[in-house]
C-alpha positions as CSV (number, residue, x, y, z in Angstrom):
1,X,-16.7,-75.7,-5.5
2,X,-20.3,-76.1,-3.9
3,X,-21.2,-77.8,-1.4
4,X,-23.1,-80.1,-3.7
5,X,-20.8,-80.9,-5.7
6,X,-18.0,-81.5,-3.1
7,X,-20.5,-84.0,-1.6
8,X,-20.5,-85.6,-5.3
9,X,-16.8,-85.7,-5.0
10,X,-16.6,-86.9,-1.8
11,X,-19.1,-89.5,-2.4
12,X,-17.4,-90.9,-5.6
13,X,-13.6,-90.6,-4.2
14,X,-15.0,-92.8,-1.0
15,X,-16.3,-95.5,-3.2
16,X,-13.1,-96.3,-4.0
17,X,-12.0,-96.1,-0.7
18,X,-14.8,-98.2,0.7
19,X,-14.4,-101.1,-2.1
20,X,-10.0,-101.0,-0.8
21,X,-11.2,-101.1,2.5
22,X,-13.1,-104.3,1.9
23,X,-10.5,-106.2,0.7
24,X,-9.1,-106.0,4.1
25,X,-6.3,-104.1,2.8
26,X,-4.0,-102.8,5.7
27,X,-1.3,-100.1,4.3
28,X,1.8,-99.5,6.2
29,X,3.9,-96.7,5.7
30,X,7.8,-95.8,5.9
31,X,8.4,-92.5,8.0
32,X,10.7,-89.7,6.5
33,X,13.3,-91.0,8.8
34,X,14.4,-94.3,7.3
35,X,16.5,-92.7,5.0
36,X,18.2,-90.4,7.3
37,X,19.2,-93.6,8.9
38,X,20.6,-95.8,6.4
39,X,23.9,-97.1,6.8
40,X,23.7,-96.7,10.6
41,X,25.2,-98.9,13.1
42,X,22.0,-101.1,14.0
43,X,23.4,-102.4,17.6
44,X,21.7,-100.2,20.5
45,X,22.7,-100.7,24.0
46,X,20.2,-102.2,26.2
47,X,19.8,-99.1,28.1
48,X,19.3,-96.8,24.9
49,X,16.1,-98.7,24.9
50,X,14.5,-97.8,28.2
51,X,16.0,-94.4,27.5
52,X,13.7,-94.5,24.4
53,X,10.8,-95.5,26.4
54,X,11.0,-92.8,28.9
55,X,11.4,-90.2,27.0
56,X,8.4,-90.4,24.9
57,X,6.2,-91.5,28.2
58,X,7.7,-88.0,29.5
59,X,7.1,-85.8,26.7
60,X,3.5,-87.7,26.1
61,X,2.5,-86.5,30.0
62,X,3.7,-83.1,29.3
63,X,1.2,-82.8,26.3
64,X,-1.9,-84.9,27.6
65,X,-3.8,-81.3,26.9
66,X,-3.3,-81.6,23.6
67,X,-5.8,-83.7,23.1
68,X,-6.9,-84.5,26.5
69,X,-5.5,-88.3,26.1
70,X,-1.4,-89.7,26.9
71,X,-0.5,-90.3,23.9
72,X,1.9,-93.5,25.3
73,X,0.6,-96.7,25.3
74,X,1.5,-100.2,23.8
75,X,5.0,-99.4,21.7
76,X,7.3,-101.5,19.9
77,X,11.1,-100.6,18.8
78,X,12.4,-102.8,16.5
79,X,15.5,-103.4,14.4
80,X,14.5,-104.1,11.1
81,X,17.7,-106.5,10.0
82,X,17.1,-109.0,12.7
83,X,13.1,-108.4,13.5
84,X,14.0,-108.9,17.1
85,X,11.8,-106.5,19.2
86,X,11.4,-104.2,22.1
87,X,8.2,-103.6,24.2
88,X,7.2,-101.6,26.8
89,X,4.7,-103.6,27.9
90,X,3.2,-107.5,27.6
91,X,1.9,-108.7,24.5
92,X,-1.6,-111.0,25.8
93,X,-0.4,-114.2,24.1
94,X,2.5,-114.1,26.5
95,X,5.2,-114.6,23.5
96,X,7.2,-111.8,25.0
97,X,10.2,-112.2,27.5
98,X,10.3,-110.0,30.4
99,X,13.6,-108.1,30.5
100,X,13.8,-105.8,33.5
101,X,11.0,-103.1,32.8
102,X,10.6,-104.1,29.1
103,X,9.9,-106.9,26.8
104,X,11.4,-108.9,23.9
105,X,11.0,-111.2,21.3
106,X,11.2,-111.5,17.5
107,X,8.4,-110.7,15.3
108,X,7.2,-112.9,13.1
109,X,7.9,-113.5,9.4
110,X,4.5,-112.6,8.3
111,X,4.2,-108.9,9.7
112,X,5.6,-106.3,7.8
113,X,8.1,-104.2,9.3
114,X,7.3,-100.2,9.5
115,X,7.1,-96.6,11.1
116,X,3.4,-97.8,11.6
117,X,0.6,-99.0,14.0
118,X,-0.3,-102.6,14.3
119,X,-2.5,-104.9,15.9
120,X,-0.6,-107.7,16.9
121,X,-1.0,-110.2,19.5
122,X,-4.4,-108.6,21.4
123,X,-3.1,-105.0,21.6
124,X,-2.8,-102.1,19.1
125,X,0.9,-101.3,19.1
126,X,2.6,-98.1,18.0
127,X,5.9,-99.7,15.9
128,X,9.1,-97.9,15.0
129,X,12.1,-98.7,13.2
130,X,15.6,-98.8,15.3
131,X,18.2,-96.9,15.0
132,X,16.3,-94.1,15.9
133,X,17.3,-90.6,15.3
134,X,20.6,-89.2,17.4
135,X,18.7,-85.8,18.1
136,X,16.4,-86.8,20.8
137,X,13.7,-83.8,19.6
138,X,13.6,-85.9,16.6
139,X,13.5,-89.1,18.3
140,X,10.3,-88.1,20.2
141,X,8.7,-86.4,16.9
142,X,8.9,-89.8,15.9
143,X,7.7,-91.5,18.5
144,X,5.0,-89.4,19.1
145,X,3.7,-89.4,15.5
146,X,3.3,-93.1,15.2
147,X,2.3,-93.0,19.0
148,X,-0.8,-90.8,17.2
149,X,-1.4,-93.5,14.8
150,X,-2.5,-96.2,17.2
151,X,-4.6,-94.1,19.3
152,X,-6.1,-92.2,16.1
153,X,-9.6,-94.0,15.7
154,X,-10.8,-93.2,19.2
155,X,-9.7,-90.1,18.7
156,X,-12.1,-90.1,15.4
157,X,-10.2,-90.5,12.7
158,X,-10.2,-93.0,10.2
159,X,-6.8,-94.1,8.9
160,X,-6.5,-93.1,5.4
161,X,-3.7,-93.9,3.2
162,X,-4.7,-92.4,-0.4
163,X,-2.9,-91.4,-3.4
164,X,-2.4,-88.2,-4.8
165,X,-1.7,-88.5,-8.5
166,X,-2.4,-85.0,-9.4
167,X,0.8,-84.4,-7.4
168,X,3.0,-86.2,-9.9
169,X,1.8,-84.0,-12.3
170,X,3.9,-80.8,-13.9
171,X,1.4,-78.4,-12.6
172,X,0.0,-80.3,-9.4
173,X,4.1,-80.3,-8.5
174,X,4.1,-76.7,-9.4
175,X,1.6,-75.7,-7.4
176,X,2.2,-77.7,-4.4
177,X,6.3,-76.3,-4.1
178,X,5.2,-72.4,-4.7
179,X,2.8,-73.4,-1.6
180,X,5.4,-74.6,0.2
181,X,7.7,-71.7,-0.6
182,X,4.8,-69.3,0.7
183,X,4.9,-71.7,3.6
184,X,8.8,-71.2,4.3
185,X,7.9,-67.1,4.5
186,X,5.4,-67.5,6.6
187,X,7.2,-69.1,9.2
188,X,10.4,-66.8,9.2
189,X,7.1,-63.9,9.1
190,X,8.2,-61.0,11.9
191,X,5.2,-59.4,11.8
192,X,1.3,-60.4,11.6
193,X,0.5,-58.6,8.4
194,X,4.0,-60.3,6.6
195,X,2.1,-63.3,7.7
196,X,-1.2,-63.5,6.8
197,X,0.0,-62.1,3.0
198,X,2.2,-65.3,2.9
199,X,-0.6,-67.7,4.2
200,X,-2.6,-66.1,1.6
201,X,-0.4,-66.9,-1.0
202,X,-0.3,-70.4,0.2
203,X,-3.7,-71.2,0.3
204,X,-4.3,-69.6,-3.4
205,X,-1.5,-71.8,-4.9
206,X,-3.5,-74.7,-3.2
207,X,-7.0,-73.5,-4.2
208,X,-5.6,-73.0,-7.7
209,X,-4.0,-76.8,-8.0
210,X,-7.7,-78.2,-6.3
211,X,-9.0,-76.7,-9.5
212,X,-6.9,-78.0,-12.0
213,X,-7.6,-81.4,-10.7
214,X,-10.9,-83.2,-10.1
215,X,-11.4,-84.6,-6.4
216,X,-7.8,-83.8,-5.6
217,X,-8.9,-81.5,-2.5
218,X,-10.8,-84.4,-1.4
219,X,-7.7,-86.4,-1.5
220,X,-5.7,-84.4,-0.2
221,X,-7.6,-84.1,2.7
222,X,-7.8,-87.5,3.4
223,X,-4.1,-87.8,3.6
224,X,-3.5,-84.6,5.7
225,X,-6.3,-85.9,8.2
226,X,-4.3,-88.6,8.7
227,X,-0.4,-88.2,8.1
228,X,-0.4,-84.4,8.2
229,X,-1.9,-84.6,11.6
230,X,0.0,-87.4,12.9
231,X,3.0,-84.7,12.2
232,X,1.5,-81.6,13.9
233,X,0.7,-84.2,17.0
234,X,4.9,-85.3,16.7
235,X,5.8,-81.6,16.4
236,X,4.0,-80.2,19.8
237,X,5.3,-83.0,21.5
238,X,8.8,-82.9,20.7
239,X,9.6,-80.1,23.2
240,X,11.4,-77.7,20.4
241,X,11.4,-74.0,20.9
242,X,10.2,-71.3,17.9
243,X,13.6,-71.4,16.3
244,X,14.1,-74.8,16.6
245,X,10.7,-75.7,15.2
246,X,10.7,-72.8,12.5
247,X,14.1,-74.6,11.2
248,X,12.8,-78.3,11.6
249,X,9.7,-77.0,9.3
250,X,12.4,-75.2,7.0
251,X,14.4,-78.4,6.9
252,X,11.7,-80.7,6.2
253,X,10.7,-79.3,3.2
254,X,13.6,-78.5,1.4
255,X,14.3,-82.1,1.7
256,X,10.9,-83.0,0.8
257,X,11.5,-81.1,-2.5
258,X,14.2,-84.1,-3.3
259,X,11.8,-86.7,-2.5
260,X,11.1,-88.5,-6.7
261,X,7.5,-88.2,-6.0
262,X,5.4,-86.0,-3.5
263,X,2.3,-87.8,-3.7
264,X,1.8,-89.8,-0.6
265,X,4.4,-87.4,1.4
266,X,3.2,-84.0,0.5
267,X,1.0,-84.3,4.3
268,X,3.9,-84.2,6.6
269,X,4.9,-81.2,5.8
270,X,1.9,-78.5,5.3
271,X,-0.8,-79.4,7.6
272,X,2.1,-79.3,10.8
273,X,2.7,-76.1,9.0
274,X,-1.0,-74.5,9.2
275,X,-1.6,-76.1,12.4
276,X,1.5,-74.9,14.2
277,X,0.9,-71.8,12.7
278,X,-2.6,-71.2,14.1
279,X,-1.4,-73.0,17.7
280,X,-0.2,-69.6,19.4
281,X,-4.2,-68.2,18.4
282,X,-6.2,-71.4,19.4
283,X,-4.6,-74.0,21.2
284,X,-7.5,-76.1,20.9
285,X,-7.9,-76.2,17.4
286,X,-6.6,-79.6,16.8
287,X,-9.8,-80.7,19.3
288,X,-12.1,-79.0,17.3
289,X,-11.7,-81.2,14.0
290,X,-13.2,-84.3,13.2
291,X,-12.3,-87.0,10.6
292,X,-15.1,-85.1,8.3
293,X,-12.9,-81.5,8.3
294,X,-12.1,-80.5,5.1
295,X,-8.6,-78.5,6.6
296,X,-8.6,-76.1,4.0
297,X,-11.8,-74.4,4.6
298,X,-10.8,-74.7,8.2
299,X,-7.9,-72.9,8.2
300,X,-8.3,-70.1,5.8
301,X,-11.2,-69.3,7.8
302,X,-9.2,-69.6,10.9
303,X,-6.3,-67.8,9.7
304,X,-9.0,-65.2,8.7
305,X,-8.2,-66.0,4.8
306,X,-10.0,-64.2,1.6
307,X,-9.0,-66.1,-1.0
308,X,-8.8,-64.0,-4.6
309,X,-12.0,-65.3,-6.9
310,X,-9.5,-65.1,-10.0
311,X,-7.1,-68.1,-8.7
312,X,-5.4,-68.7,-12.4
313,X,-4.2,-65.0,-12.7
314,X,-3.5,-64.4,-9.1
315,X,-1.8,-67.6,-8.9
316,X,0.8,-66.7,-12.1
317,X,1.4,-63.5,-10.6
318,X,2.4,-63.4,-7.3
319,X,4.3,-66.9,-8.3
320,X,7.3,-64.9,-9.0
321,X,7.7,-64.0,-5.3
322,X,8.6,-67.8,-4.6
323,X,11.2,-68.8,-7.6
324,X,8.2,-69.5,-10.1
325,X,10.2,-69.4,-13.0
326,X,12.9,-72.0,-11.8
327,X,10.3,-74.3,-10.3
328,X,8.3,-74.1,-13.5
329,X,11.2,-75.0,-15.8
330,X,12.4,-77.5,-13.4
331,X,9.3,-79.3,-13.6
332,X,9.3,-79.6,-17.4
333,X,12.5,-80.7,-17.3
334,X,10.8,-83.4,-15.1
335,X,7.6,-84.2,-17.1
336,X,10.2,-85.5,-20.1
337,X,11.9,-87.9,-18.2
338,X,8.8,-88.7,-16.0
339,X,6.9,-89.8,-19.7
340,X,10.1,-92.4,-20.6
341,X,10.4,-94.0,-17.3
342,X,6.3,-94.4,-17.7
343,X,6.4,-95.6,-21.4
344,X,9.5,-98.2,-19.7
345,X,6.8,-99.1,-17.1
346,X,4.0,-99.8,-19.6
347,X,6.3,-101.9,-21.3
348,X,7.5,-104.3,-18.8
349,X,4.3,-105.1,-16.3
350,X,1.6,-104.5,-18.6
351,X,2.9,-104.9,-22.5
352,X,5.7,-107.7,-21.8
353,X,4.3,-111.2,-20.5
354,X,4.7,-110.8,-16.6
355,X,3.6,-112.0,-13.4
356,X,0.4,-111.0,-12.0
357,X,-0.6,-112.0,-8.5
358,X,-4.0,-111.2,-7.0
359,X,-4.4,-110.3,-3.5
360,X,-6.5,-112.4,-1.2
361,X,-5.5,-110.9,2.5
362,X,-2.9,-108.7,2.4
363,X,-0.5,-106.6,4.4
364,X,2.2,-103.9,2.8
365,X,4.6,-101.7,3.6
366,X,6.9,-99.4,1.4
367,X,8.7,-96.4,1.1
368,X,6.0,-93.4,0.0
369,X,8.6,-90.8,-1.5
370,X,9.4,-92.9,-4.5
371,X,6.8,-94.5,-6.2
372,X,5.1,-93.8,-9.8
373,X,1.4,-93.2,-11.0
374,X,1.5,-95.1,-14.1
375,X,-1.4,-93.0,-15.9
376,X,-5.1,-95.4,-15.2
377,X,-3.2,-98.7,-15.1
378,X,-1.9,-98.1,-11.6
379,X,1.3,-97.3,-9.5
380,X,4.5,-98.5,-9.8
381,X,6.7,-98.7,-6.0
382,X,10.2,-99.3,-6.9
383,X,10.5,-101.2,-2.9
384,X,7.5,-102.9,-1.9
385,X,7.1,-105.8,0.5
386,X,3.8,-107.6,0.8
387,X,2.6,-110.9,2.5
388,X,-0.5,-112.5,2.0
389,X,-2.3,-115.9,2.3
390,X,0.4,-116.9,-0.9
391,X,3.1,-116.1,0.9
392,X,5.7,-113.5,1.1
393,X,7.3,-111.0,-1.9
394,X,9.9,-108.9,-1.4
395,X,10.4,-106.0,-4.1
396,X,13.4,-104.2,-5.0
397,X,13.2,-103.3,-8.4
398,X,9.7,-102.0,-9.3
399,X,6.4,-103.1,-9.1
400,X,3.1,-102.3,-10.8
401,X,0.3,-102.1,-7.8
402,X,-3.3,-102.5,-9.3
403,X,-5.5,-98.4,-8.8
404,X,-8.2,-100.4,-6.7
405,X,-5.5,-102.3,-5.1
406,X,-6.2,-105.8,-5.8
407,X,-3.5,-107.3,-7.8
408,X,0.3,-106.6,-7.9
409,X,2.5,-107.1,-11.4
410,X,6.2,-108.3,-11.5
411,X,8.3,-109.2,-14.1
412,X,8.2,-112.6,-15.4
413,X,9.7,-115.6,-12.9
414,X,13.4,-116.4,-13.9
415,X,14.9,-119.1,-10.8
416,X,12.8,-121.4,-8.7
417,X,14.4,-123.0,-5.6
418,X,12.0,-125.0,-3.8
419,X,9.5,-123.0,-2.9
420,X,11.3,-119.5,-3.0
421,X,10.6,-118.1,-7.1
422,X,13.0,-115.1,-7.8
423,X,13.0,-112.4,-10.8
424,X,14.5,-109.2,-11.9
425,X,14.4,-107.6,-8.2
426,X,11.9,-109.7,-6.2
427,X,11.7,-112.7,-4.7
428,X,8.6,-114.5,-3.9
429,X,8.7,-117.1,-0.7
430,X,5.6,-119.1,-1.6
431,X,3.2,-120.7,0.9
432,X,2.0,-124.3,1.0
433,X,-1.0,-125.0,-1.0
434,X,0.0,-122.2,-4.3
435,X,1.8,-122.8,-7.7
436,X,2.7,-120.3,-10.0
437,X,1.8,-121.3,-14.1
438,X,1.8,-119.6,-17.7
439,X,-1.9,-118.1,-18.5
440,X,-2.1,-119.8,-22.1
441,X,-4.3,-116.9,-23.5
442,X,-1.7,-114.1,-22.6
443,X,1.7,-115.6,-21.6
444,X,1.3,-114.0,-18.7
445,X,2.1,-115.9,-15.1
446,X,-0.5,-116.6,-12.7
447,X,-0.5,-117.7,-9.0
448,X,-3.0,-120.7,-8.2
449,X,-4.6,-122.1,-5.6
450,X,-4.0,-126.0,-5.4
């Protein structure tokens, strides 16, 4: 693509960005680790905690060169059933209870709970999810990647949380597994030449899916800028060694390949990648970015990359080096199913009478692995918690999120008690002020303002 019209892509994709961003929309994400913790025991020793804390301050000193800032600052730890939190430090309002040399409280009703960061009560906090993971390498990953997120926009980079539909595609799948397949030989590479053939690979298989799809390497970019770097930052700090890291990376994707959908997740696991990759030649690289970078061009020229002009053929023939035929009919398999769980979809928030509720300030959070691109009429997240000027609703069974993010669809109401409306999987806690009603030129329900 030229640089004219990558401009022109860049240009339209961030129109859409610009018009979510002015709807005060603030995202919150689930980290790869809340499943991995499910079912855990959620009690954790008083001392676990300051444990926590010292560990990532540690680790965070160890790597101030990486980009010449401690990454520790303001952090919360909190358990997710009971909302009560831990702090290393004061809040301003003074809510907070000194315990020893941390703090804690509850958090309010109103905040989502997340692997995120948050501005909450005068400071920007870095928030994680208890239990955290047993392996403390893991543990400070974590830590360290959401420890990223709150000190991201002085570092210059705008927090980005975009959607990748392309990559819930057959061949946008395709494409982005046989990259990540080149990826796993590159890292168990032994020599420099077995390397750079693999990291070609890679980037041709990502080339060749940017061209299949229009404005998905803008896209893409955004997301690695922000999540895929966040993940390179938890990876340096986490103190492991070349084996350990190699079979972290090794891990991470094979589980990644379970994940239902790869389109908001796909960034954890191949930027770290590239960037670990290039870390032994340039340790500064990482300081050399900006929130502008387009990562591809910068590391295939890094890595010393010449990319083959004829991607489509290239692409189909060195595929077979990384299971191309079982990932190919896999994928099919999945594009059947995919279009009757879509048609299902269709049917219940946009062709059934439903409930449609239009944001006015809102805050989410959900899980990213799992959630549906519905063709033009949106995305469907099967767990999805949002609160708003309305109110609270809490998803469990699928929800149809708007493509410029101003309205959510849920099936129609079924129980009302009080103020607290329930359906097939939600349940809306509605605030003072609001009543729900039947649109009489649709059936549909409505939210109003009284």
């Amino acid at each position: 693509m030229s640089d004219g019209k990558r401009l022109s892509a860049q240009c339209d994709f961030l129109k859409e960005t610009n018009l979510i961003m002015r709807q005060t929309v603030l995202i919150t994400l689930f980290f790869l680790f809340i499943q991995s913790v499910k079912g855990q025991k959620h009690d954790i020793p008083n001392d676990s905690i300051s444990i926590f804390f010292d560990e990532i301050k540690t680790a965070s000193k160890k790597n101030t060169d990486l980009w010449n800032k401690d990454l520790y600052g303001p952090m919360i730890l909190i358990n997710p059933q009971t909302r009560e939190l831990f702090a290393n430090e004061p809040d301003t309002a003074g809510l907070l209870k000194r315990n020893g040399d941390r703090y804690s409280g509850i958090l309010p009703d109103h905040i989502n709970i997340a692997n995120t960061a948050v501005n909450w009560n005068g400071k920007r906090w870095a928030m994680i999810m208890l239990p955290l993971p047993q392996n403390k390498q893991n543990r400070i990953n974590l830590l360290a990647h959401e420890s990223f997120h709150s000190i991201q926009p002085v570092l210059g980079f705008t927090l980005h949380n975009v959607e990748n539909n392309h990559l819930d595609q057959k061949d946008g799948r395709i494409y982005l597994r046989l990259e990540l397949e080149a990826l796993k030989k590159a890292i168990r590479s032994t020599s420099g030449k077995e390397l750079k053939k693999h990291l070609t690979h890679a980037f041709t298989f990502r080339k060749y899916r940017h061209s299949l799809y229009k404005n998905s390497d803008t896209a893409e970019n955004l997301l690695e800028l922000n999540e895929g770097i966040a993940e390179f930052t938890g990876v340096m700090v986490s103190g492991r060694n070349k084996a350990e890291a190699a079979a972290w990376f090794l891990k991470g994707i094979d589980d990644f390949f379970k994940n239902p959908t790869f389109v908001r997740s796909f960034a954890y696991h191949t930027t770290p990648v590239y960037g670990y990759l290039l870390y032994p030649k340039d340790k500064n690289w990482n300081k050399t970015i900006t929130g502008d970078t387009d990562l591809t061009r910068y590391f295939s020229k890094a890595f010393n990359i010449n990319i083959p002009n004829d991607l489509k053929r290239t692409a189909e023939n060195i595929s077979g080096h990384y299971n191309g035929k079982v990932i190919s009919k896999e994928e099919t398999e999945r594009e059947e199913k995919t279009k009757k769980r879509i048609a299902e979809y269709k049917l219940k928030f946009i062709s059934q009478p439903h409930f449609e509720i239009k944001f006015e300030k809102m805050n989410v959070s959900f899980d990213p692995r799992n959630i549906m691109p519905v063709e033009d009429k949106g995305t469907v997240y099967p767990n999805i918690r949002v609160t708003d000027l309305w109110g609270i609703l809490t998803v469990e069974n699928g929800a149809l999120m708007s493509p410029n993010w101003d309205k959510i669809s849920i099936s129609s109401p079924v129980q009302t008690e009080g103020r607290k409306i329930s359906g097939d999987g939600w349940v809306l806690e509605l605030a003072e002020g609001y009543t729900i009603g039947k649109d009489g030129v649709n059936g549909n329900y409505k939210l109003s303002k009284n």
